[in-house]
Structure formats: C-alpha cells, structure tokens
Residue frames relative to the residue before (quaternion, step in Angstrom):
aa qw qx qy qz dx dy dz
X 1.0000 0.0000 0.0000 0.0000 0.00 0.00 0.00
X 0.3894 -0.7295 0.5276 0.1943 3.51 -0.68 1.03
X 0.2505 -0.7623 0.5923 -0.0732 3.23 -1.10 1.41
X 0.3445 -0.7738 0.5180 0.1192 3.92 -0.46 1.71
X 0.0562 0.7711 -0.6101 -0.1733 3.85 -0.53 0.61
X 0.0571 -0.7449 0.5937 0.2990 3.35 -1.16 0.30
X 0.0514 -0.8718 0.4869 0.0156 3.65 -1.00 0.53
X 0.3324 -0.7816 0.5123 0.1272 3.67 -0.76 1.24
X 0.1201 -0.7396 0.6585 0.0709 3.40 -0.97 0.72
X 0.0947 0.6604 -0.7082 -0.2311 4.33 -0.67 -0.11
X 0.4846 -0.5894 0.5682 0.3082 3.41 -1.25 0.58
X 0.5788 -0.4497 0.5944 0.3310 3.19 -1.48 0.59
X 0.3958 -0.6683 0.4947 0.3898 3.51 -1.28 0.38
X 0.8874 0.0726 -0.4421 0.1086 2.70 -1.69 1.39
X 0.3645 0.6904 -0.3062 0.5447 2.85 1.81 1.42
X 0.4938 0.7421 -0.4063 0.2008 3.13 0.97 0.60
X 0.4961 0.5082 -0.4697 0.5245 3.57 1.72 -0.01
X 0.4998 0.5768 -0.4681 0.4455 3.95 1.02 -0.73
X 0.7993 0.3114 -0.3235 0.3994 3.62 -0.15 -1.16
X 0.5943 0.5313 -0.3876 0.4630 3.95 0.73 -0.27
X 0.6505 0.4811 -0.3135 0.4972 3.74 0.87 -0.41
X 0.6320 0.4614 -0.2390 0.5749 3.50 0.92 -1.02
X 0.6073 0.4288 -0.4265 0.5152 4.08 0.78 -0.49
X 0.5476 0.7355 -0.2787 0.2855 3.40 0.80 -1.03
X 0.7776 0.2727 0.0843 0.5602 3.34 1.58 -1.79
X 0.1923 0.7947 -0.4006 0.4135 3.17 1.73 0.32
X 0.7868 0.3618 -0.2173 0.4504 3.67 -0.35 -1.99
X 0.6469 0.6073 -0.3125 0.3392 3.69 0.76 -1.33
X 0.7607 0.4205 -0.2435 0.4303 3.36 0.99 -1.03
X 0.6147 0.4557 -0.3283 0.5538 3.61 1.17 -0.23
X 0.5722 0.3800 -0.5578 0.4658 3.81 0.61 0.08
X 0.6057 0.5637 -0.4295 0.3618 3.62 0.66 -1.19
X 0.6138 0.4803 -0.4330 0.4528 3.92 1.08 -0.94
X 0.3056 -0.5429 0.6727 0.3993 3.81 0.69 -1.06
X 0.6315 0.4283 -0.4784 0.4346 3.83 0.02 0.84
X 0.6580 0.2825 -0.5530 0.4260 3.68 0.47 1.49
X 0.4037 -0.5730 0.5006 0.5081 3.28 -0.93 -0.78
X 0.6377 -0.4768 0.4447 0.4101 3.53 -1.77 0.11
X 0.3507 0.6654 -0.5875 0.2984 3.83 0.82 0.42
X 0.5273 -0.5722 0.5242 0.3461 3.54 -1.41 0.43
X 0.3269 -0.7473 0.5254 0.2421 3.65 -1.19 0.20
X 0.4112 -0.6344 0.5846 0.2945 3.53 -1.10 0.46
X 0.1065 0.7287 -0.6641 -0.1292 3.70 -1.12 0.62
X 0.0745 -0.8381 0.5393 -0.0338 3.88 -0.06 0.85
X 0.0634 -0.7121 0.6948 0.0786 3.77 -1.11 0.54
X 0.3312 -0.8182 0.4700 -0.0051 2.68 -1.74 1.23
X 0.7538 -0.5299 0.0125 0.3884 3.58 -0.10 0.73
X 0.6276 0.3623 -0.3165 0.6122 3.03 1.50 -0.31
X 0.6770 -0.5422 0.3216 0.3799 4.13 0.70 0.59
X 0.2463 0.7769 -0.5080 0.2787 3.47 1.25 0.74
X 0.0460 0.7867 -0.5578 -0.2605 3.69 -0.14 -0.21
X 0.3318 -0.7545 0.5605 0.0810 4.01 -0.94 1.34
X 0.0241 0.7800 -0.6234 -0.0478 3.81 -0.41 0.55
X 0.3093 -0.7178 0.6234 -0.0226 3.25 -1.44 0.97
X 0.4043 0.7018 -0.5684 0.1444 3.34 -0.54 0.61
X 0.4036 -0.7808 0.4187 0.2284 3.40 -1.62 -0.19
X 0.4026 -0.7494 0.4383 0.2902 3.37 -0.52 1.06
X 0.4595 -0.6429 0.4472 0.4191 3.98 -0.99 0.21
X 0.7523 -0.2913 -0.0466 0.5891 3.86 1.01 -0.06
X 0.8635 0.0454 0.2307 0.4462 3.31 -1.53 -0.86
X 0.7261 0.5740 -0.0941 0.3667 2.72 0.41 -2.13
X 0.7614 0.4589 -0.1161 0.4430 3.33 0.66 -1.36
X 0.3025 0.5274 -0.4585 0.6481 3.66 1.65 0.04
X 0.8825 0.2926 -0.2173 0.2973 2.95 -0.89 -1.48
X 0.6763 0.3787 -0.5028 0.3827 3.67 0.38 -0.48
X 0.2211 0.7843 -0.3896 0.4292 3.71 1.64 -0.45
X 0.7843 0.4459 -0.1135 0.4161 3.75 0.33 -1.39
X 0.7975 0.0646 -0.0671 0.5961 4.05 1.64 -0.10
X 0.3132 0.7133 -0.5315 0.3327 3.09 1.70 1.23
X 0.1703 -0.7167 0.5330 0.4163 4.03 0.09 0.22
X 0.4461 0.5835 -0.5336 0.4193 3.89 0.03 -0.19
X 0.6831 0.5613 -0.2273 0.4082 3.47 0.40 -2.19
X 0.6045 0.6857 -0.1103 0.3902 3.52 1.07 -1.74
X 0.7810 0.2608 -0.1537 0.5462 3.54 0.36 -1.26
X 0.6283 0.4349 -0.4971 0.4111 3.61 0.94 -0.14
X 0.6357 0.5598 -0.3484 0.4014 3.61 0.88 -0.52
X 0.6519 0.5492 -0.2043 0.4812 3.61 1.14 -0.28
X 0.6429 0.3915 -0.2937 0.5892 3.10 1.60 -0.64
X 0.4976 0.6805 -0.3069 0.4418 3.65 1.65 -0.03
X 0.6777 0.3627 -0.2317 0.5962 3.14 1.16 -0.85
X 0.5361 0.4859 -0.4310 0.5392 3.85 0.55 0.04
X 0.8030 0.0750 -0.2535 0.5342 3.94 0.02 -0.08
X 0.7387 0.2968 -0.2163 0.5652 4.14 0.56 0.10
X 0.3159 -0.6476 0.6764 0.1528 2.53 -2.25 0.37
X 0.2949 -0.8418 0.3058 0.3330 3.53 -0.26 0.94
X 0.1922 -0.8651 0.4484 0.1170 3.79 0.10 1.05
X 0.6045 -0.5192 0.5532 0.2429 3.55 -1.20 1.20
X 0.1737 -0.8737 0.3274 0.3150 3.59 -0.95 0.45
X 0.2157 0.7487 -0.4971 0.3819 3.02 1.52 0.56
X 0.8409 0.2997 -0.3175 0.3198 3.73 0.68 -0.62
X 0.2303 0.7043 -0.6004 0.3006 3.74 1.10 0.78
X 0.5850 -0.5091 0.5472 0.3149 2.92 -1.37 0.63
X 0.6411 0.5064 -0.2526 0.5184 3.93 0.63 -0.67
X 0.5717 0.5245 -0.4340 0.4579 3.79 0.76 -0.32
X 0.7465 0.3968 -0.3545 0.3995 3.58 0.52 -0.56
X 0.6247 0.5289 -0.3637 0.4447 3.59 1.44 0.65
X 0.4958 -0.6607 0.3854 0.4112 3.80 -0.90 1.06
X 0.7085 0.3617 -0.1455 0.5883 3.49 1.12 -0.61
X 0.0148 -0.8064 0.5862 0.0762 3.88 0.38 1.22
X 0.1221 -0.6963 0.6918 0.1473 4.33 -0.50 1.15
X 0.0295 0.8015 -0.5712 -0.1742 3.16 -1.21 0.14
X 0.5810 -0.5734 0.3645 0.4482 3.91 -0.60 -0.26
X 0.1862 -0.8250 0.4685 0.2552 3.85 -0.27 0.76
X 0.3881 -0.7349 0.5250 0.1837 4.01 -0.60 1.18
X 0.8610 0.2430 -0.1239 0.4292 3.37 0.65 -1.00
C-alpha cells in the first residue's frame, strides 16, 4: 500500500539555490531505486522560504529499505548540509484552516 510523505526542509542561510537543485534530483533518484510511485510530486515554498515536498512512497517496505539505500543515504546527508529538517506543524501556514502555499515545481 502506497504511503504519501510530506516533508519540510528550510535551507540554511545561503543555501537556498543548493537545496532547490538537490530537490530537483531527489524524485529521479528514488524512481531509479524503485521505491516511489510514477505519481508527480508537489514541491511548494512557504513564506518564510521553507521548501515542502510531497511525494509518494510505493509501500512500507519502500520507506524502510529507503533507510540502507546508499544512493537514498548520500542524498539525505547532502540534505542536511543545505537544510534543516522542519516539523510541519511549524510553517507559518500550518496555523491556517486553509494552508496556500507557493508551488516551485
């Protein structure tokens, strides 16, 4: 059963063309693993310069193997070098019934 993450990233300051390039190549490398589906992703930014991605995983399974893919791995490391991963309760837009955001992609 396919399983929808959504996930915030703000960029460290002055990394914000770094973390858009690295979202960019994100989706590409997980199809190549075989651990999304062929659904489009959502890449949205939020007023203070968060950037939110949306996407869908192909199951459970595909999380977890996600967790000792090296590919998967070095992108997440190169995540944490230009971002902070941010909970989404703290967007500025979470505290709205109707959360708009800017679409990036």
């Amino acid at each position: 059963m396919e399983r929808v993450a959504i996930v915030a990233y703000k960029p460290n300051p002055g990394k914000e063309e770094a973390l858009r390039a690295l979202i960019k190549k994100h989706g590409p490398v997980l199809k190549q693993e075989g651990l999304v589906t062929a659904k489009d992703k959502f890449i949205l930014e939020t007023t203070d310069g968060t950037i939110v991605e949306v996407f869908e995983w192909k199951s459970a399974q595909a999380m977890k193997t996600a967790h000792t893919n090296p590919k998967v791995q070095q992108m997440w490391r190169e995540y944490a070098a230009v971002s902070t991963y941010t909970p989404l309760n703290r967007l500025p837009e979470a505290g709205s019934l109707f959360a708009h955001f800017t679409p990036v992609n």
